[in-house]
Each structure stands twice: as C-alpha cells, then as structure tokens.
DRENTORKOL-3810 file (N, C-alpha, C; in nm, 4 decimals):
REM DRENTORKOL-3810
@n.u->0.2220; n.v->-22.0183; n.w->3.1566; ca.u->0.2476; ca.v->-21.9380; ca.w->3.2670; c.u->0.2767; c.v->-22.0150; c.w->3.3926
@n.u->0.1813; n.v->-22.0509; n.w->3.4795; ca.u->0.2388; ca.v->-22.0976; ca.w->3.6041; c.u->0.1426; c.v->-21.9903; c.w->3.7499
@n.u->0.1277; n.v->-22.0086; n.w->3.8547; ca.u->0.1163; ca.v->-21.9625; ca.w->3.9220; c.u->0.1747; c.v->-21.8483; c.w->3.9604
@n.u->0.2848; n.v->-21.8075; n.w->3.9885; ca.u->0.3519; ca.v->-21.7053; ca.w->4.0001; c.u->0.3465; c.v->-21.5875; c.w->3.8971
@n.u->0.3618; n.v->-21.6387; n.w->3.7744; ca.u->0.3554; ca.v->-21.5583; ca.w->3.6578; c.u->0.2124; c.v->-21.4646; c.w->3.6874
@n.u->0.0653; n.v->-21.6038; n.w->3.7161; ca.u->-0.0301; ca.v->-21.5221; ca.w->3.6996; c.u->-0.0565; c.v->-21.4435; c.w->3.8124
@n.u->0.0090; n.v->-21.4546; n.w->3.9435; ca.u->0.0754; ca.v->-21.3369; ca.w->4.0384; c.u->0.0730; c.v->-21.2471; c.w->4.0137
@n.u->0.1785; n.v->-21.2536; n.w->3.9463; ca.u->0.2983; ca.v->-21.1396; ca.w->3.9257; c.u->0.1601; c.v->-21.0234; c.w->3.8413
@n.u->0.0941; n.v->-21.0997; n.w->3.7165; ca.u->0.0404; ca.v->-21.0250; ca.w->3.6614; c.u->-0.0455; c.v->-20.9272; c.w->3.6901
@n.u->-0.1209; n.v->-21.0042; n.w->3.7974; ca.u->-0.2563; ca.v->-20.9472; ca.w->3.8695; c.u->-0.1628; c.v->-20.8215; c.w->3.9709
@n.u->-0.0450; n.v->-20.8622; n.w->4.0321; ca.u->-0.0319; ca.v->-20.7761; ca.w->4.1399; c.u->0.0389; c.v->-20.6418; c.w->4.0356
@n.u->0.0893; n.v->-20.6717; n.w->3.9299; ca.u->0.1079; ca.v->-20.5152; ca.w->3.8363; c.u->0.0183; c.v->-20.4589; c.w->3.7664
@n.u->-0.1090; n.v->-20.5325; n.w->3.7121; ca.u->-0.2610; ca.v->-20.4928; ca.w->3.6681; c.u->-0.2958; c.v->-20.3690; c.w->3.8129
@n.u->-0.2703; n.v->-20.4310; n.w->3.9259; ca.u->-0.3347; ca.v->-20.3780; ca.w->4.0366; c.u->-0.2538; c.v->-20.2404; c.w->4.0481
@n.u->-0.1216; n.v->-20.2475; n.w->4.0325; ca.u->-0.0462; ca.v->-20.1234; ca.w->4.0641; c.u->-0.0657; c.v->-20.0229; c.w->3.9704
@n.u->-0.1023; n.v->-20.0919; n.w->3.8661; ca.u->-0.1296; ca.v->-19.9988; ca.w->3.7889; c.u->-0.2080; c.v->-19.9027; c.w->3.7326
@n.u->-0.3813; n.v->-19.9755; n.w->3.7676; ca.u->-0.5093; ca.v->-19.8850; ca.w->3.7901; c.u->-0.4974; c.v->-19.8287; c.w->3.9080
@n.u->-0.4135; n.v->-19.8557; n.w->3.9898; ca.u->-0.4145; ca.v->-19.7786; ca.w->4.1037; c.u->-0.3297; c.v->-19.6946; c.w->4.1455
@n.u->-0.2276; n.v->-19.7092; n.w->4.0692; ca.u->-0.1560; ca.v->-19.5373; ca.w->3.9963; c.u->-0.2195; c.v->-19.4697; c.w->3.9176
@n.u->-0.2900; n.v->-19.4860; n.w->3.8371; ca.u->-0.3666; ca.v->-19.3725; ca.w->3.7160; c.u->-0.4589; c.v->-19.3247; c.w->3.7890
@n.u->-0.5239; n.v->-19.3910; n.w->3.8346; ca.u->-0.6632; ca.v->-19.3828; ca.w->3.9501; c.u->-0.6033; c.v->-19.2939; c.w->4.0382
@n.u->-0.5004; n.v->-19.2779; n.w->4.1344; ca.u->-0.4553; ca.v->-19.2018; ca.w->4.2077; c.u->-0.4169; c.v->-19.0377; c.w->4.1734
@n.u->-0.3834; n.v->-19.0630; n.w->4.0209; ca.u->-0.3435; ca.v->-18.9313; ca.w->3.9902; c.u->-0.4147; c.v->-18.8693; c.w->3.9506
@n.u->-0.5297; n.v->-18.9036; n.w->3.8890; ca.u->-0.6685; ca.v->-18.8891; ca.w->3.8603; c.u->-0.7382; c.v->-18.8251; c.w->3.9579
@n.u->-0.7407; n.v->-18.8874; n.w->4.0551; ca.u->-0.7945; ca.v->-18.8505; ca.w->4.1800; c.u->-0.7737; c.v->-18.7407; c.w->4.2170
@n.u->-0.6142; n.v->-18.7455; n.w->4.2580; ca.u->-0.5897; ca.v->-18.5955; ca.w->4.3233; c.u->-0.5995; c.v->-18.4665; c.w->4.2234
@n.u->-0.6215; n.v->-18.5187; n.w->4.0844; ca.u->-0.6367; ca.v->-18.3669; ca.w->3.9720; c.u->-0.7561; c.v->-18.3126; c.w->3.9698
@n.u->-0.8396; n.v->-18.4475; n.w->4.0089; ca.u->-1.0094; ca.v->-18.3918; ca.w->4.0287; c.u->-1.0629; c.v->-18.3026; c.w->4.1378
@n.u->-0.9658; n.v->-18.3753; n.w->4.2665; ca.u->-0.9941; ca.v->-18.3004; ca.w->4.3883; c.u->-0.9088; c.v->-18.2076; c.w->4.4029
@n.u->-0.8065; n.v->-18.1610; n.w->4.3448; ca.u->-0.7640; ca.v->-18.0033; ca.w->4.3295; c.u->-0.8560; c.v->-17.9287; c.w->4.2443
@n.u->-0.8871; n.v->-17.9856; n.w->4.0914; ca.u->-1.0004; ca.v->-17.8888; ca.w->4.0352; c.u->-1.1468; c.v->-17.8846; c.w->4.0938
@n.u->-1.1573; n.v->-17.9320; n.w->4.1299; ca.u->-1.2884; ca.v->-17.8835; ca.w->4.2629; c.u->-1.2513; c.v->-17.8081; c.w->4.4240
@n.u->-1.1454; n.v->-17.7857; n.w->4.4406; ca.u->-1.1161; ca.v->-17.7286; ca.w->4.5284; c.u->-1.0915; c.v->-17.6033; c.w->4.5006
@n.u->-0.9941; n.v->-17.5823; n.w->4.3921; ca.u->-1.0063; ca.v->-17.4908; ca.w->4.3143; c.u->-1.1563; c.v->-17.3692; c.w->4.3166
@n.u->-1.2281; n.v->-17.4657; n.w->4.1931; ca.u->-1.3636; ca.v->-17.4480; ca.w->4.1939; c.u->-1.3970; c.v->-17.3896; c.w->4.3404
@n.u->-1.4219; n.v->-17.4226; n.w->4.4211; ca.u->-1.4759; ca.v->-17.3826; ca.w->4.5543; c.u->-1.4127; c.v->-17.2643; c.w->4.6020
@n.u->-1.2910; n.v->-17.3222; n.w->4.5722; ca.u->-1.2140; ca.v->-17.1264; ca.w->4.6474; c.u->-1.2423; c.v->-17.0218; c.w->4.5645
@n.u->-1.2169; n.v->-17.0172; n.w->4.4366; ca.u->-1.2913; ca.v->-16.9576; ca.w->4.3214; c.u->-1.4283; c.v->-16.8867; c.w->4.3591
@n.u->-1.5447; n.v->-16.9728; n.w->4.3684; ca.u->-1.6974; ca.v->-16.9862; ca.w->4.4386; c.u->-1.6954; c.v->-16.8734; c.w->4.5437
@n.u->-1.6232; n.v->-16.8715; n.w->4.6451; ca.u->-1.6260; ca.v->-16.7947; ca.w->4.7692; c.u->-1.5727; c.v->-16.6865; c.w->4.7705
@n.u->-1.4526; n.v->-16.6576; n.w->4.7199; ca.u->-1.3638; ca.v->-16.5309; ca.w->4.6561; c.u->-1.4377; c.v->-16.4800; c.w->4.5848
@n.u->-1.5348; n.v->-16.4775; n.w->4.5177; ca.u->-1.6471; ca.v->-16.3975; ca.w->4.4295; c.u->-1.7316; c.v->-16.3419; c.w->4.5182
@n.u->-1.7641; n.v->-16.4350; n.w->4.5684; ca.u->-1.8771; ca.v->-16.3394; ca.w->4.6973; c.u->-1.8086; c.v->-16.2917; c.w->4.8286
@n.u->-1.6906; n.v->-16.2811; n.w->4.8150; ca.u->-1.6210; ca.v->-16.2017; ca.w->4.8830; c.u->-1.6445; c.v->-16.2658; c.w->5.0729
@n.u->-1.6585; n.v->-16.3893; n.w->5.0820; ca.u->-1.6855; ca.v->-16.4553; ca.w->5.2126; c.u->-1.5928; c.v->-16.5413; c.w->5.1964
@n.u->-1.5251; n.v->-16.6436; n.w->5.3252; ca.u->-1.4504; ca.v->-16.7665; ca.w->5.2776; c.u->-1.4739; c.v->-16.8111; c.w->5.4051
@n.u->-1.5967; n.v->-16.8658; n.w->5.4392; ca.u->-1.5944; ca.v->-16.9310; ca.w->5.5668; c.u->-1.5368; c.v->-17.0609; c.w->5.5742
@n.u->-1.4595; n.v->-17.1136; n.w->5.4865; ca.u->-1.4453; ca.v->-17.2498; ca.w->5.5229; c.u->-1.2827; c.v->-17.2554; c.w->5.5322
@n.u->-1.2164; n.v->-17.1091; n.w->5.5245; ca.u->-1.0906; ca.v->-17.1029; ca.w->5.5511; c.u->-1.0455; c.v->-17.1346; c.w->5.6833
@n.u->-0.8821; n.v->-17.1207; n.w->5.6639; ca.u->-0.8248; ca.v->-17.0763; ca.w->5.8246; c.u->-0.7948; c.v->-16.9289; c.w->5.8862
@n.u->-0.8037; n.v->-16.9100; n.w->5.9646; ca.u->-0.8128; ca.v->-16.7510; ca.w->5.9968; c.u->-0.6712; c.v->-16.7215; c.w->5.9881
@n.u->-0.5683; n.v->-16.8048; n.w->6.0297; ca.u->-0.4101; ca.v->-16.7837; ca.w->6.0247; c.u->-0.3708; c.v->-16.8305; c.w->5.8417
@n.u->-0.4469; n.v->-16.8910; n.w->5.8120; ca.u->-0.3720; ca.v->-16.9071; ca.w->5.5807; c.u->-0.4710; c.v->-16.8321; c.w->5.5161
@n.u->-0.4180; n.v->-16.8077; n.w->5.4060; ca.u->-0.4443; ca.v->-16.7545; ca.w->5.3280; c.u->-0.5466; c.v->-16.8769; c.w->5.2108
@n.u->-0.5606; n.v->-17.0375; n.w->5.2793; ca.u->-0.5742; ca.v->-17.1203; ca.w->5.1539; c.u->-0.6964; c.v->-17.1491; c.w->5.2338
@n.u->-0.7451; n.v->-17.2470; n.w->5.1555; ca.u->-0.8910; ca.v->-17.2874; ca.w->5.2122; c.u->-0.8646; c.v->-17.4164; c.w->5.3429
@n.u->-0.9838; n.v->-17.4171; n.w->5.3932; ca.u->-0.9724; ca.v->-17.5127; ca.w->5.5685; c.u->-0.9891; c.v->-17.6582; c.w->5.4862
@n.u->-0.9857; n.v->-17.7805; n.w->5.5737; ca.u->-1.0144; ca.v->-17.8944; ca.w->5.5809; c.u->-1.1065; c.v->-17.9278; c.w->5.5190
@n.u->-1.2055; n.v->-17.8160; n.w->5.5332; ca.u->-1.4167; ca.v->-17.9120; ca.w->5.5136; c.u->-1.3760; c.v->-17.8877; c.w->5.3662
@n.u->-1.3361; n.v->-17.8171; n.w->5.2793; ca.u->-1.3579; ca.v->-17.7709; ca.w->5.1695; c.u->-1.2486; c.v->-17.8680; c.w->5.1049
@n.u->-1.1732; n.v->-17.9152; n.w->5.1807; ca.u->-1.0909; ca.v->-18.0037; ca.w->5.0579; c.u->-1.1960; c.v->-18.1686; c.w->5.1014
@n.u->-1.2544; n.v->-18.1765; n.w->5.2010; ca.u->-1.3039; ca.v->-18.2773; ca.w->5.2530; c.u->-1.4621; c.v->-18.2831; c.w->5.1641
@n.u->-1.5448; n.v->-18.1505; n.w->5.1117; ca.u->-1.6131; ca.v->-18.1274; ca.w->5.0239; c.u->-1.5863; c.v->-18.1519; c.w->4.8822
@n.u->-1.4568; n.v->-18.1159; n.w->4.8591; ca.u->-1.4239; ca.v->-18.1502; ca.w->4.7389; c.u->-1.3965; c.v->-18.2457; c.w->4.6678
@n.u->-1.3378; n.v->-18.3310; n.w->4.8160; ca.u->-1.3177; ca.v->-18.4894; ca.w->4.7802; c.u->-1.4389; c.v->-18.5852; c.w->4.7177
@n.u->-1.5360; n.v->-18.5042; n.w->4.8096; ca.u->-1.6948; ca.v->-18.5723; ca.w->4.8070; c.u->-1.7348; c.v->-18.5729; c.w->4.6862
@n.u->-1.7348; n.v->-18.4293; n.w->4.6249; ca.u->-1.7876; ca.v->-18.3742; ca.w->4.5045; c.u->-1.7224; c.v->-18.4572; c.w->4.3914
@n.u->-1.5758; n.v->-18.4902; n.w->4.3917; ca.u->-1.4900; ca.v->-18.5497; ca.w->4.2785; c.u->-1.5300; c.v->-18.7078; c.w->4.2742
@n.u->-1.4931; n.v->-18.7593; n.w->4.4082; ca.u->-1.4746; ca.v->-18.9351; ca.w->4.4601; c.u->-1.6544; c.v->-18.9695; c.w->4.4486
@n.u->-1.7067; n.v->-18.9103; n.w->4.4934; ca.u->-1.8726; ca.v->-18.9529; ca.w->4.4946; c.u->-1.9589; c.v->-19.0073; c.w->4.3878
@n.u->-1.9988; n.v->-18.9097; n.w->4.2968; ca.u->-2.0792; ca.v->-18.9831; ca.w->4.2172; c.u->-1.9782; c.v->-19.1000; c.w->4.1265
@n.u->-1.8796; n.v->-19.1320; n.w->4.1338; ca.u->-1.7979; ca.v->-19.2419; ca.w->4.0385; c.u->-1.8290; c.v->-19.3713; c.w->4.1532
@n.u->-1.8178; n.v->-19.3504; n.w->4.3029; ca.u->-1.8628; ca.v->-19.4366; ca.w->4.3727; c.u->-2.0164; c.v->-19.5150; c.w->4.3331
@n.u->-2.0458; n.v->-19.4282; n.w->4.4006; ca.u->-2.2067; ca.v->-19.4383; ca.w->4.3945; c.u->-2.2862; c.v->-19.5245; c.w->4.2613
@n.u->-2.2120; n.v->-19.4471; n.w->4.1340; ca.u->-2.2391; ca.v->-19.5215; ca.w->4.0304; c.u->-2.1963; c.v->-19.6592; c.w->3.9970
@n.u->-2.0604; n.v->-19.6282; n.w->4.0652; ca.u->-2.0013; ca.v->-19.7759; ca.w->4.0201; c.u->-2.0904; c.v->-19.8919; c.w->4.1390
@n.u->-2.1343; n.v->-19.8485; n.w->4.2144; ca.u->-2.1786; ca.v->-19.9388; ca.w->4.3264; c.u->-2.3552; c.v->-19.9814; c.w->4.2733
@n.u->-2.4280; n.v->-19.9106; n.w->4.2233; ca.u->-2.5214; ca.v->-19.8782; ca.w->4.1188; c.u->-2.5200; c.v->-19.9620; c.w->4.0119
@n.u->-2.4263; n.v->-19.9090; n.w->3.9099; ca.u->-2.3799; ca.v->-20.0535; ca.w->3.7657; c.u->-2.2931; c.v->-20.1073; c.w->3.7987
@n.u->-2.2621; n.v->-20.1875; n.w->3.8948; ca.u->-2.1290; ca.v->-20.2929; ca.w->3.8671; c.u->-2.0488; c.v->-20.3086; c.w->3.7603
@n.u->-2.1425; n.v->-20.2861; n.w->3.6330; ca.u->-2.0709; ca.v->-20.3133; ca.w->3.4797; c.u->-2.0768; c.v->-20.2721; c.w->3.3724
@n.u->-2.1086; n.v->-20.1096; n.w->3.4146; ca.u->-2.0904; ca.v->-19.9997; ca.w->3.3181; c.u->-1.9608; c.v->-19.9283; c.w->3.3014
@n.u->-1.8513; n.v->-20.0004; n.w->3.3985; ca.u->-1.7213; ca.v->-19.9636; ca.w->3.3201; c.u->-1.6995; c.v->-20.0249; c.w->3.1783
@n.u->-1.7043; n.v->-20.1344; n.w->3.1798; ca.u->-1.6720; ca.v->-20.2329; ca.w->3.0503; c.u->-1.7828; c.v->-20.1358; c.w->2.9720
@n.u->-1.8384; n.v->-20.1250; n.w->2.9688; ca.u->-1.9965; ca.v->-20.0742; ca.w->2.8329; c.u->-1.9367; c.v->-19.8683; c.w->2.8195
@n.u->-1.8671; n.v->-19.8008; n.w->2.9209; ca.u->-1.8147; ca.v->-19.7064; ca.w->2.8805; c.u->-1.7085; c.v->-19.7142; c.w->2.7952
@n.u->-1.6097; n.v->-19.8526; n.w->2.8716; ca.u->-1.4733; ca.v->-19.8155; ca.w->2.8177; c.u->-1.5233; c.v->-19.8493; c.w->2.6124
@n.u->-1.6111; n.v->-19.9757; n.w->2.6198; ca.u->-1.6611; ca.v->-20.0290; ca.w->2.5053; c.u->-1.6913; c.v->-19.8773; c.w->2.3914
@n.u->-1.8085; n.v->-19.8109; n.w->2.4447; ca.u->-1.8627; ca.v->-19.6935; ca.w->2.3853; c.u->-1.7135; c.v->-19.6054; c.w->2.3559
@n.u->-1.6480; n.v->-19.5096; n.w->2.4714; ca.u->-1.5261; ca.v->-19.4551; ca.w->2.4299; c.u->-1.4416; c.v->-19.4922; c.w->2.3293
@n.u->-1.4361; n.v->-19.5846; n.w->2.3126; ca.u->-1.3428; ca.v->-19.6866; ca.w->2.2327; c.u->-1.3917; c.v->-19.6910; c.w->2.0653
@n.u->-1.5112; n.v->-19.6945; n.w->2.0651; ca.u->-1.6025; ca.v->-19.7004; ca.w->1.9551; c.u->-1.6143; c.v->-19.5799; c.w->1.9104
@n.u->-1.6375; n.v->-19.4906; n.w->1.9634; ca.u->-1.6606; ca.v->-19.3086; ca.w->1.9539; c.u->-1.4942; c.v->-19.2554; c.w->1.8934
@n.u->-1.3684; n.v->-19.3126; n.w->1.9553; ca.u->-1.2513; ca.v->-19.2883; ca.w->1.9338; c.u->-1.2110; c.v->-19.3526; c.w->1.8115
@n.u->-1.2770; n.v->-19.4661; n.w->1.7878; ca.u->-1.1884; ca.v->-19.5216; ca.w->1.6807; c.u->-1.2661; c.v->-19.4789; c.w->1.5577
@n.u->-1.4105; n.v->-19.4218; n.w->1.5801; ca.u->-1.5100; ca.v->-19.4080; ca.w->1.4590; c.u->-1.4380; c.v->-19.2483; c.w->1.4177
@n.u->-1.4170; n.v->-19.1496; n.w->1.4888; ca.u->-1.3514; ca.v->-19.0302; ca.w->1.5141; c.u->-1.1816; c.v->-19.0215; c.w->1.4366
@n.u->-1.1507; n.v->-19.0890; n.w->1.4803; ca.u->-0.9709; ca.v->-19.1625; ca.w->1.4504; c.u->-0.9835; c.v->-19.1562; c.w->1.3385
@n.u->-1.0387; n.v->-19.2818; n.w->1.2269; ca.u->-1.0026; ca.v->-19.3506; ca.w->1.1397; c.u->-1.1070; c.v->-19.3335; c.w->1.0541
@n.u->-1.2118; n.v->-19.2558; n.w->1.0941; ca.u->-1.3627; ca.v->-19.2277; ca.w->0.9897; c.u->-1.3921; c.v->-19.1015; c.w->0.9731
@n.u->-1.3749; n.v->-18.9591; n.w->1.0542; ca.u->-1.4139; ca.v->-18.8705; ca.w->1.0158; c.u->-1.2796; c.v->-18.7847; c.w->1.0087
@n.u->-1.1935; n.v->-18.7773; n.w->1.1311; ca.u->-1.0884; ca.v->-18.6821; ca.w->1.0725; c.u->-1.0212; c.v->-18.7080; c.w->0.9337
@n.u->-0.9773; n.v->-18.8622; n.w->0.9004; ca.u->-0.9274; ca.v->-18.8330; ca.w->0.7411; c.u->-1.0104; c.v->-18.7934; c.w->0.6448
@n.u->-1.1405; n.v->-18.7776; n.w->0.6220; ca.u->-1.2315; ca.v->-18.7097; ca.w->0.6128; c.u->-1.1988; c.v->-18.5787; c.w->0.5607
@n.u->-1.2111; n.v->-18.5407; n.w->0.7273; ca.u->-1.2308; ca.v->-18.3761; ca.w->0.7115; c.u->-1.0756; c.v->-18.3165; c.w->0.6889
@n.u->-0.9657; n.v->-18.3718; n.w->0.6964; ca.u->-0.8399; ca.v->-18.3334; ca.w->0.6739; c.u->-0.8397; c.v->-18.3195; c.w->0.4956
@n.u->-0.9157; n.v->-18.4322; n.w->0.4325; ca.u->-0.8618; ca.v->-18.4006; ca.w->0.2875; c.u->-0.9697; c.v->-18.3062; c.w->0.2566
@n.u->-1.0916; n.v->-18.3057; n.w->0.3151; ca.u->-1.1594; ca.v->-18.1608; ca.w->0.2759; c.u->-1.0797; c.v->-18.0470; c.w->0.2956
@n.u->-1.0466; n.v->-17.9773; n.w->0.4423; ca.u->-0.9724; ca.v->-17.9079; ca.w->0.4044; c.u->-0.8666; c.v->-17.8632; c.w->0.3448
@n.u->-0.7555; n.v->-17.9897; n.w->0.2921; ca.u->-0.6567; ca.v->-17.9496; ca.w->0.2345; c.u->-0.7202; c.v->-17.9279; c.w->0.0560
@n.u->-0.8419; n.v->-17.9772; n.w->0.0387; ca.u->-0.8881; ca.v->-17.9643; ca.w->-0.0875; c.u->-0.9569; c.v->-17.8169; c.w->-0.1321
@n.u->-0.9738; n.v->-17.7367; n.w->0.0152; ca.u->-1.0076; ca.v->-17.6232; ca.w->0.0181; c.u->-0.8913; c.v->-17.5151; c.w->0.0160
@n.u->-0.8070; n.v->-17.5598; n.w->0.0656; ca.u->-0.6420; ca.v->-17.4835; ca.w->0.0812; c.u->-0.6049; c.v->-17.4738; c.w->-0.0427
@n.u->-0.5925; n.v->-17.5894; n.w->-0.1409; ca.u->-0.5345; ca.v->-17.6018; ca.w->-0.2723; c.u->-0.6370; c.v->-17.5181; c.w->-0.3622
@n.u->-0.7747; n.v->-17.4972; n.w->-0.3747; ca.u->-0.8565; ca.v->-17.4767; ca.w->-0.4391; c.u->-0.8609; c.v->-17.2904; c.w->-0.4122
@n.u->-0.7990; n.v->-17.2410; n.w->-0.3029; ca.u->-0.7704; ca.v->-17.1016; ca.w->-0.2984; c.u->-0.6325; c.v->-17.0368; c.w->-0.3708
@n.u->-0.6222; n.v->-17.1338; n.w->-0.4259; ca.u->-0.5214; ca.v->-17.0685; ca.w->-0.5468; c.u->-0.3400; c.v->-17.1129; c.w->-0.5186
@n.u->-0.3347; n.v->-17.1474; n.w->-0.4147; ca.u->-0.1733; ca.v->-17.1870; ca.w->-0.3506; c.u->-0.1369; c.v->-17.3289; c.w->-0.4282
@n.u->-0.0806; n.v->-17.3269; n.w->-0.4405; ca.u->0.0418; ca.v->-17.4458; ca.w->-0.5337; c.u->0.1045; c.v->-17.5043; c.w->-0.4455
@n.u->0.1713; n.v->-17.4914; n.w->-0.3145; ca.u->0.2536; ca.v->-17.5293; ca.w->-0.2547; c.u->0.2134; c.v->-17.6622; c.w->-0.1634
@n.u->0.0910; n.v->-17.7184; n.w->-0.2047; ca.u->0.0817; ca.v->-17.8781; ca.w->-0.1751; c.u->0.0417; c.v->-17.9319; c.w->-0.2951
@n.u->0.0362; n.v->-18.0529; n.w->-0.2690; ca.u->-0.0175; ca.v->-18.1319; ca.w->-0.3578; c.u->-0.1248; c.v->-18.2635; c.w->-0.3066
@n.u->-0.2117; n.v->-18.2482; n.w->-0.3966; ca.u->-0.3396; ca.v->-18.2647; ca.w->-0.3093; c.u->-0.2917; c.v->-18.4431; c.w->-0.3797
@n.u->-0.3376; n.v->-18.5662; n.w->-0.3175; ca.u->-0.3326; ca.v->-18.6734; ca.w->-0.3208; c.u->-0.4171; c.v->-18.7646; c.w->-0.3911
END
C-alpha cells in the first residue's frame, strides 16, 4: 500500500459508517416521532404542536431525537467494546440460523408437502 492508499482507505471506511449511520438515524427519529404524534392523537391533546401546522413542534422531534440517538450513546460511552462482541454475537446467531436451522426446517417441510399426497416435487 503506501500512505495514501491507507488514506484513501480510512477516509471511505469513514464515509461509509457514516452514511448507513445517517440513514439509520433519521429512520429511527421519524419512527419515534411518529410514535409520539400517534401517543398524543389518542388522547386527543397535542401540546407539543404548532398552532398554525397541522405536524408536530420542535420539542417533539428534539424528544425524539433523544429517545432514538440516546441510549446507543450512552451505551456506547458505557462499553467502549460491545460493538465488536454484538456485531460478533449477530453474526453467530445469523450464520447458526442461515446454514443450521433453516435447511433444516425447509426439508421438513417439503417432506411434509410430499407426504400429503402431491407428486409434483421431488423430495431430495
């Protein structure tokens, strides 16, 4: 590689958790905003609106931010290095799931499909 190369790498590593992360972000803090307008429209109050829109005020997207962005802070500031030990676990849970139980349960059921009398597969 070279200096530049390992540049280059780090500064597109960076653009890149920090595009997913971004979009992430704003899907969380719409579905909690959501959530909240939802919350208030039931009890038939919406104090945290604007009196001129019809959508919710500032505090409530500024609440929502809290509610979404917060505890991932907090935690991450908490374990420094329970990303690596999630992504580890997810990974383990996905691949045990993947490659150990659905082919599994796929030839059970197709062994149950064939065994109700239909001809039109052929079991393996």
């Amino acid at each position: 590689g070279g200096p530049i190369i390992k540049d280059f790498v780090e500064v597109f590593s960076a653009c890149a958790i920090g595009s997913s992360m971004a979009g992430a972000s704003v899907s969380l803090v719409d579905f909690f905003e959501d959530g909240i307008g939802s919350l208030f429209k039931e009890r038939g109050s919406d104090p945290l609106a604007d009196e001129n829109e019809e959508s919710l005020g500032p505090s409530a997207r500024i609440l929502a931010a809290f509610l979404a962005l917060g505890p991932p802070v907090i935690l991450a500031y908490a374990f420094p290095d329970i990303f690596l030990v999630a992504l580890e676990e997810a990974g383990l849970l996905g691949g045990v799931s993947l490659y150990g139980i659905l082919p599994a349960l796929s030839l059970l059921s197709l062994r149950r499909f064939t065994a109700g009398g239909s001809d039109a597969l052929q079991m393996p």
